[in-house]
C-alpha positions in Angstrom: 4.8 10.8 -2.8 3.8 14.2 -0.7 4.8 17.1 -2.6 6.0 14.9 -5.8 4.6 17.2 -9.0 5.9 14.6 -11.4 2.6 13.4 -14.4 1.9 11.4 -16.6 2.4 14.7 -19.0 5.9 15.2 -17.7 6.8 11.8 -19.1 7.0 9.7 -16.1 5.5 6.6 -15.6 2.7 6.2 -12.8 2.5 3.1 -10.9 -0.6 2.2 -8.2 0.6 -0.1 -4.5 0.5 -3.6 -5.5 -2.1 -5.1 -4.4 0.3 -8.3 -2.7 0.0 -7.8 1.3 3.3 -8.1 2.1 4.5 -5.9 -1.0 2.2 -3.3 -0.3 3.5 -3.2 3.1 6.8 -2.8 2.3 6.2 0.4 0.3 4.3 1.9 2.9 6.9 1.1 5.9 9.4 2.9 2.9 7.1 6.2 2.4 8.0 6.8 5.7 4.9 8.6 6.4 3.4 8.5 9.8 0.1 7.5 10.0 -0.3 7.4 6.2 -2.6 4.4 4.9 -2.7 4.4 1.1 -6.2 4.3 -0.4 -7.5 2.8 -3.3 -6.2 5.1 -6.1 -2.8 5.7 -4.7 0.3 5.9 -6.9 4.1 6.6 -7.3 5.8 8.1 -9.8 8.4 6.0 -11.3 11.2 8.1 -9.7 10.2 7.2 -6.3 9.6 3.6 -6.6 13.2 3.5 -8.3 14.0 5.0 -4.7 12.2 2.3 -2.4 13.5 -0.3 -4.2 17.4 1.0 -4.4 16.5 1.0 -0.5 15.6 -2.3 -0.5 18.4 -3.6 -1.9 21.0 -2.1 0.7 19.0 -3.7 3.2 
């Protein structure tokens, strides 16, 4: 996620999108990022994706 400084040698884990359509969409809709198209290589840190899906669970 912009401006997240959380590694690998911090001790988090680092996920890439899923490659799933729908799923993928989903996270991207919850970056909340305008305009923002992941490419190949992007990833989350385990933090965030705890995040999205506490999100997607209210919903």
């Amino acid at each position: 996620a912009k401006g997240c400084t959380n590694s690998l040698v911090k001790g988090f884990k680092i996920v890439y999108f899923p490659k799933d359509v729908e799923r993928r969409a989903k996270w991207i809709i919850n970056m909340n990022r305008a305009n923002w198209v992941p490419i190949k290589n992007s990833t989350l840190c385990e933090i965030r994706i705890i995040i999205l899906n506490y999100f997607r669970c209210l919903c």
